[in-house]
N, C-alpha and C positions, 0 to 999 in steps of 0.2 A: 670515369669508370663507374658501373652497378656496381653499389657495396651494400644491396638489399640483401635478404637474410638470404640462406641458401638449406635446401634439404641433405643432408650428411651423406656422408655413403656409407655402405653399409662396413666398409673395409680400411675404417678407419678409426681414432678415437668413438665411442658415445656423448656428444655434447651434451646431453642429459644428465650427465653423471660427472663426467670431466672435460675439457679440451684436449687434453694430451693423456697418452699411456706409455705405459713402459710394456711388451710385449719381450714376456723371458720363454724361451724355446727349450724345453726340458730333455728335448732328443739333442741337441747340441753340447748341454749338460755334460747327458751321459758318453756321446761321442769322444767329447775331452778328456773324461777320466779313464776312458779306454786307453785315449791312445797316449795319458800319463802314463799310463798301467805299462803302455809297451815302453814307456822311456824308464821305468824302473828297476828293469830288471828283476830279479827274484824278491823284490821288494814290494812289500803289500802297500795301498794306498790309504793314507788317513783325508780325508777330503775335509779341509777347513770351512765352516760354515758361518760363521761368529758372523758379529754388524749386519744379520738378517739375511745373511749369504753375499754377503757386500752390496747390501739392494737388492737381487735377485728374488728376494722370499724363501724364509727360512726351509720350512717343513717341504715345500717342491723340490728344493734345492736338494736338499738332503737326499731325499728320495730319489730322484734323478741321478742323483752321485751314487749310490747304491747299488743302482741299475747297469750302471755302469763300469761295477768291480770292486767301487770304494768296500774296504771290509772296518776299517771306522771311520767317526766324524770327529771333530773337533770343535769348540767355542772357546771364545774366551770369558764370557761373564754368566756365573751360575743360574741367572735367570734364563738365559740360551738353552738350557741344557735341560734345564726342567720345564722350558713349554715345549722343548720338543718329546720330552714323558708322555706329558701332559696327552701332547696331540695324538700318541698311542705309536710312538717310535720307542719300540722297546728295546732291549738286549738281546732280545732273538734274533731281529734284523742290523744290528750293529753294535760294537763297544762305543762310546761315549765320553769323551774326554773334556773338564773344564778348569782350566789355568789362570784363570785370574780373579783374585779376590782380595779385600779387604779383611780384618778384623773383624766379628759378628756374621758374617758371611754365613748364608744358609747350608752349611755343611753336612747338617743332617738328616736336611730335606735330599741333598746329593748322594748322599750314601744310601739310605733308603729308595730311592730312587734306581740303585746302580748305574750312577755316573761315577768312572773315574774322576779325582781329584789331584790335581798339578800342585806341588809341593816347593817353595821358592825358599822356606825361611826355616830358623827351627820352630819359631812361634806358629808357622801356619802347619807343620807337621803337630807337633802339640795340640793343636783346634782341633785337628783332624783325629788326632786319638782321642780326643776327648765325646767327638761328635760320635765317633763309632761304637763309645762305652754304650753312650744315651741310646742312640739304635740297636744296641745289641748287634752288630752285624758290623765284620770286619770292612774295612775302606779298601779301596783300591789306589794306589797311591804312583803315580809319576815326581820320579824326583827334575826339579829342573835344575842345572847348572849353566853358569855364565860363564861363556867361551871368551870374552871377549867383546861381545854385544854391550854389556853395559850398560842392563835394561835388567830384566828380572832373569830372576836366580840367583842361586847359592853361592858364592865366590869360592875358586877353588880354597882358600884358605881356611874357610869355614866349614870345607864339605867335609873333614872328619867329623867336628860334635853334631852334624847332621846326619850321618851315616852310622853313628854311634845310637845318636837316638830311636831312627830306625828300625836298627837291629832290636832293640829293646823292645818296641813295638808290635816288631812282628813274633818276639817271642812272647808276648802276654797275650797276641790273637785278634789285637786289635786293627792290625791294619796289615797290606802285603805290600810291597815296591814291584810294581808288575812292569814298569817303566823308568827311563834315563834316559834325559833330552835334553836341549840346547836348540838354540837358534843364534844364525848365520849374519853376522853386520852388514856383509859385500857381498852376498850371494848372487845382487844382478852384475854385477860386474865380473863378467868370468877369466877366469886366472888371477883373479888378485890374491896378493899372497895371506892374507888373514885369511883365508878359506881352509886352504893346509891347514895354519896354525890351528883355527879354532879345533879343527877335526883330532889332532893330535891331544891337546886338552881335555877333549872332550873322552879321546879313549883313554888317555891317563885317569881320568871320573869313574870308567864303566870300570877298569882294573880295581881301582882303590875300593870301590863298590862291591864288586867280587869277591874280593881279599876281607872286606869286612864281612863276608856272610850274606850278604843278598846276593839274589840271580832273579836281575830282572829277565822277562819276559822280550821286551823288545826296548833296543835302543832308536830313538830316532832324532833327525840332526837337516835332513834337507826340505827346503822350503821351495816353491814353484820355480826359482830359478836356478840352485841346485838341483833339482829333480831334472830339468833340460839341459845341464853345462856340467856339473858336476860328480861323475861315477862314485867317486871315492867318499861320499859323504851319503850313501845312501841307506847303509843299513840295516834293518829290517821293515821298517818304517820310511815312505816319504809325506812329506805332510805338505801339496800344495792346497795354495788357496785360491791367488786370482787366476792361475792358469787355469781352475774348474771352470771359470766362468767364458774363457777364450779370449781373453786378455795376455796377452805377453809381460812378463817380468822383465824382460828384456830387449827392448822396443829395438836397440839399436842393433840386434841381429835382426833385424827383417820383422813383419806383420805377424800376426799369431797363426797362419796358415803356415808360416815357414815351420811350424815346432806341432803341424797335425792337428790346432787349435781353430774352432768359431769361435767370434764372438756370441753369446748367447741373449744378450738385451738388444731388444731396438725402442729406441724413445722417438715418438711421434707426437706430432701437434697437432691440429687445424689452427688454421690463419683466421684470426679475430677480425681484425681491419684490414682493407685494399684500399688505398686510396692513390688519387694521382697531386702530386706537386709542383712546385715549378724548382725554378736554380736557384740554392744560396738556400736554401731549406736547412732551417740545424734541425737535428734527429737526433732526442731524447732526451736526456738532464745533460746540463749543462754546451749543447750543443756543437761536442767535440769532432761531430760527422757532422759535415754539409754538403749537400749535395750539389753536382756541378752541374746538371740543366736539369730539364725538366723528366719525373722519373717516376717510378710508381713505386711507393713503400707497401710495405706487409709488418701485422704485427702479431710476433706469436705470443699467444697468452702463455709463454712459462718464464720464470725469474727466481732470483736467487732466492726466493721464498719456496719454490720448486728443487731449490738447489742446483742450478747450473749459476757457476762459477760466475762474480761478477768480475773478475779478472781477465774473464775472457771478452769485454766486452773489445772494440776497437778503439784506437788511438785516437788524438787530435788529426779531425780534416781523413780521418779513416786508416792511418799511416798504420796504426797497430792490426796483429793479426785478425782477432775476430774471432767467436766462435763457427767452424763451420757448418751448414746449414745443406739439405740437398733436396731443391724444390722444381716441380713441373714433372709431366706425368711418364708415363713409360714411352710411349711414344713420342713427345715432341717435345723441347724445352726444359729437358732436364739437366740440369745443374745445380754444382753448390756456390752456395753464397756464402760471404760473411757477414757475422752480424756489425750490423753499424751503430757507432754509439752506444752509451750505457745499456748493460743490464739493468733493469729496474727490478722490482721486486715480485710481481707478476707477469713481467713483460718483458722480449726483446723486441728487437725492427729489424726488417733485410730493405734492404734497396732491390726491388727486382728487377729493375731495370727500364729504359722506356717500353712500350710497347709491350709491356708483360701480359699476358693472360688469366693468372692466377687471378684468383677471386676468394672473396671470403668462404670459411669452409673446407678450401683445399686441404689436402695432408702434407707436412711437411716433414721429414726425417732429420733429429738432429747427431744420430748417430744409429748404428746396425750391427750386424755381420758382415763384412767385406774385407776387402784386402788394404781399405784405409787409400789417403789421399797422394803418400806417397807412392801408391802402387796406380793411383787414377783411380780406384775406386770408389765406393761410400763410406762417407767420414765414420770413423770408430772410436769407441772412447780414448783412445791414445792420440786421435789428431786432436779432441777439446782438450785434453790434458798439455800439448805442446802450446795449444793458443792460451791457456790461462797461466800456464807455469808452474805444474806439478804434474800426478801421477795418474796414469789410466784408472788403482785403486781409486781415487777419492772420485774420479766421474762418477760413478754406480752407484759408491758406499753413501755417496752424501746427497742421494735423490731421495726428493721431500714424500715424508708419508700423506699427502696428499695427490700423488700423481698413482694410479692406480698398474698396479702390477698384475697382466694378463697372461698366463700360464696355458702354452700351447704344447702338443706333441705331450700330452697326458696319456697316449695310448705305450709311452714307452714305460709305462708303472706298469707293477701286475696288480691283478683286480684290486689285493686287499692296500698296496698304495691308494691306488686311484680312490679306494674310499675312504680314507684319511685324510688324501687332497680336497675330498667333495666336504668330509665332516667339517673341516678347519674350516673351510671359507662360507661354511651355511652357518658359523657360529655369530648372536646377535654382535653388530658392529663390525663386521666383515666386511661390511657393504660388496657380497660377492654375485658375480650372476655366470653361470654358464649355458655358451652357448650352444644352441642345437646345431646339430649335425646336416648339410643340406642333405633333402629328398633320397634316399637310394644308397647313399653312402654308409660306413663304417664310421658309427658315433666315436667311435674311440680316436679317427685320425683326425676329427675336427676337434671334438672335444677342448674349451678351454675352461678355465676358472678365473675370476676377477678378485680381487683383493685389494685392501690398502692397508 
């Protein structure tokens, strides 16, 4: 078979720049958070944005969530929160919430900033009045309590000399409790009975809270899989996260179309090598795949240095799932593959089959929008998630900053978005480029931006 170079197409990665991209669809974004919006009920949406949007790209993500009804965002680590300041995401376009920090933690960069600050300890409540003395300007404060979880927050047992201390606080001017929250252990699992309990707990906090003299603002307690299973934990506040992205929290009711959800990332390749083999061929390190006659392998340039899971590679002799793969064009030859053989660090391998067509250059899809493979469709990060053995989260969140993230459906920001999205990624080390609009058309529905 030719495996001579080939000229790209236009409608696929840039091999000049990368082999593969990640292409995040901003109108999908905002479709999701609408139709969270309708699974909420009278409950406002706080759109979790932290780990970069879970891959998607911070500042687009946000933005796109916005658009879409979010009336705040969330992060968990204080740098999140102030490069999205930074980017010119103010308070006028949304409240701003960040929960996780250490000791030394830039608090008073937060508070000057007005980012609210998530409150776990009494020491980290103490940082926080002390940061708002130094700024002059009172903090805005989320108390968190642990339902249950067993993760961060205040134990009920300790949540009196924290609500004591509070109150002190908010009488010297230093700081307000504008929030009380909690997160869920078993919230993909719906009807499990820690869901009740934590919920009960959680109001027994908001009373005690009450009773000592605060009135927060909004209590919030459900997360992307309470927000779709769960009524009674909703609040004023829901706080999803991977359901922004069109991901299911809860795979095992059905695809994320069943819950009003796109996925919003497609991750594509081009094909590096085409080559033909013969039988008894091992395929990659340690030559776990071998091939049973003669066949034509493909090698796509992405590896767990990209961050696709090397767990997903296949078994001995191919027996293991694979990650899946969906190659050959729209009209003839389309199917998914698995991958054979190790993930390598740059690199997997499909077997295409004898008599394959594919050529180097091709595009190959290793996950989209669709209904996923249970449904016969295109693989989605919840089918790479089943062949490596974990969670649709870690697909997206653990794709490497070297795979470029392409931001399309920019015309669903209003103007002074879209110019925010254009500022961020025209900043040095961006490495961004957007593309023109064809001939005659409306720049805004082509319109994308490039990022890493």
């Amino acid at each position: 078979m030719d495996d001579t170079s080939r000229t790209a197409r236009p409608d696929g990665p840039d091999p000049a720049r990368y082999p593969a991209r990640a292409v995040v669809d901003l109108a999908a974004i905002r479709d999701n958070v609408r139709a969270l919006r309708g699974h909420a009920g009278s409950a406002e949406v706080m759109a979790v944005v932290k780990a970069d949007a879970y891959g998607h790209g911070l500042l687009p993500s946000a933005l796109a969530a916005l658009a879409g009804g979010a009336t705040w965002l969330s992060v968990a680590q204080p740098s999140e929160a102030l490069a999205l300041r930074a980017a010119g995401l103010g308070p006028d376009r949304s409240r701003l919430v960040a929960w996780l920090f250490p000791p030394g933690a830039p608090l008073r960069a937060l508070i000057e900033a007005d980012v609210d600050v998530s409150v776990a300890a009494c020491w980290a409540l103490d940082d926080v009045a002390a940061a708002a003395r130094a700024a002059e300007r009172p903090a805005r404060v989320h108390l968190e309590v642990d339902t249950g979880l067993g993760r961060n927050g205040v134990m009920p047992t300790d949540l009196p000399a924290v609500l004591a201390s509070a109150v002190r606080a908010e009488a010297e001017g230093v700081l307000r409790v504008v929030g009380i929250w909690s997160h869920l252990a078993c919230a993909d699992e719906p009807g499990h009975p820690s869901i009740a309990a934590q919920a009960e707990v959680f109001d027994d906090a908001v009373r005690l809270a009450e009773r000592s003299g605060l009135a927060p603002d909004v209590r919030h307690l459900a997360n992307s899989a309470a927000t779709l299973t769960a009524p009674r934990t909703r609040y004023d506040l829901v706080r999803p996260g991977l359901a922004v992205y069109g991901m299911s929290p809860v795979p095992q009711l059905g695809p994320p179309a069943e819950h009003g959800l796109t996925p919003a990332m497609t991750l594509e390749a081009r094909l590096a090598t085409v080559k033909q083999v013969g039988a008894g061929q091992g395929v990659s390190y340690g030559g776990e795949y071998t091939t049973t006659g003669p066949t034509v392998l493909g090698v796509v340039p992405l590896g767990y240095a990209d961050g696709i899971p090397r767990h997903a590679s296949s078994g001995p002799s191919g027996s293991g799932p694979g990650g899946p793969v969906l190659v050959g064009g729209p009209d003839a030859g389309r199917r998914v593959l698995r991958v054979r053989g190790r993930v390598c660090m740059d690199q997997l391998v499909l077997d295409l089959g004898p008599g394959a067509t594919e050529r180097a250059g091709d595009v190959v899809t290793l996950f989209g929008a669709g209904t996923g493979l249970g449904r016969g469709g295109t693989p989605i990060a919840e089918d790479w998630a089943q062949a490596a053995g974990t969670i649709g989260y870690e697909i997206t969140t653990r794709l490497g900053g070297r795979v470029p993230r392409e931001h399309v459906g920019l015309d669903v920001l209003d103007d002074a978005a879209r110019s925010l999205v254009r500022a961020a990624t025209a900043r040095p080390g961006a490495a961004n480029a957007t593309a023109a609009a064809p001939t005659g058309s409306d720049p805004t529905d082509h319109e994308r931006t490039t990022s890493r």
